[in-house]
N, C-alpha and C positions, 0 to 999 in steps of 0.2 A: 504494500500500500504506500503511497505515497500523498501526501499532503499539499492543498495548494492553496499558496497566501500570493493575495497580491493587493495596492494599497489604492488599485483602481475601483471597490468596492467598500464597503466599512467594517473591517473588523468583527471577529466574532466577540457576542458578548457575554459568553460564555464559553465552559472547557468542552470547543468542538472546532472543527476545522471551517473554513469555509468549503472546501470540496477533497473531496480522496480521490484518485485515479488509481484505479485497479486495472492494469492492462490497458485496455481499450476503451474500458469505462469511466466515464466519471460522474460522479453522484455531487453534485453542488447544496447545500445549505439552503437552507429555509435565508432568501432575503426581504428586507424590511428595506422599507421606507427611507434609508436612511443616505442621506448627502454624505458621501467618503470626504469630501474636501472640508465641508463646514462641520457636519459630524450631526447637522440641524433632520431632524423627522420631517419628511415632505409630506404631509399627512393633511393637508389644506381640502384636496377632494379625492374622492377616487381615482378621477382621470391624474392629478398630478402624482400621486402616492404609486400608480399602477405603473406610467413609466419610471419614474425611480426604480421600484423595483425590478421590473425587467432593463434597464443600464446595467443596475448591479448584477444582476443575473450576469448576464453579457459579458462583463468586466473581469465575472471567475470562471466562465467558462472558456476564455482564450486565455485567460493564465493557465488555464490545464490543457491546451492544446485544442478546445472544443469551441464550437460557435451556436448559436443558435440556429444552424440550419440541419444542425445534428442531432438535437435533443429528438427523445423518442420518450420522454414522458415527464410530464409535470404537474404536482401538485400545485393546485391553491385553495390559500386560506383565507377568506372575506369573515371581517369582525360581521358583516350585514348582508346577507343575499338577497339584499333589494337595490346592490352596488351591479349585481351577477351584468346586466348590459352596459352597462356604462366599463366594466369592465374587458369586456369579451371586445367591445370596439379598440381599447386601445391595446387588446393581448395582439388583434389583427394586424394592427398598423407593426406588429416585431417578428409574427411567425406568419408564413407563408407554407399553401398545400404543398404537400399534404402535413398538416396537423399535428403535432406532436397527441399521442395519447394525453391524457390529461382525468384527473378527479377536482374536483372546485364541491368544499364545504365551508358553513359557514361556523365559526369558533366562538366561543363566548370571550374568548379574550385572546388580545397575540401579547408578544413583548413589549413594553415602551408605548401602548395601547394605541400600535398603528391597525390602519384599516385593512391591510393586505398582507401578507408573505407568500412567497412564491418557492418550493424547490424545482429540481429538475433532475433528471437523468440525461448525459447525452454520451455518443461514439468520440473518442477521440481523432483525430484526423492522425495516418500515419506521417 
């Protein structure tokens, strides 16, 4: 296994990686809301909070060799499943068909009480 930090993303806030690569795989972290540069919660609406969190996505997935045109599955976590469209418009404007698999539920609470997190699985690029 192998760990991947990069500072294009925010820090984990907790004892977890941002992503492992196992082979060919890598499994990226539940990202949050969060501006790597300011370190400030983008959490103003869904549409702002939703791309933040897919940048950050983005940001550890090509630190580990992966992009988002590899991901083949990803979890989300919405504090409100009455965000679920407002959401799904701006996952569209970052993945393109075919669709990464995906589960979308809604939590009673995330960390730092943002409205999104996002993980992911995706292929490494050899």
């Amino acid at each position: 296994m192998q760990p991947i930090r990069t500072e294009a993303a925010p820090a984990a806030i907790g004892p977890y990686s941002q992503a492992i690569a196992e082979g060919r795989l890598l499994f990226a972290s539940g990202q949050l809301p969060i501006d790597s540069v300011t370190g400030t919660l983008r959490n103003a609406d869904m549409a702002v909070a939703a791309r933040q969190v897919l940048a950050n996505l983005r940001a550890v997935l090509v630190a580990g060799g992966a992009d988002l045109t590899t991901v083949v599955k990803t979890t989300v976590f919405l504090k409100d499943l009455r965000d679920f469209q407002v959401f799904n418009a701006v996952y569209a404007e970052f993945f393109q068909e075919p669709f990464p698999a995906r589960s979308c539920v809604q939590v009673a609470a995330l960390p730092k009480d943002a409205l999104v997190e996002m993980e992911a699985i995706a292929i490494r690029r050899e």
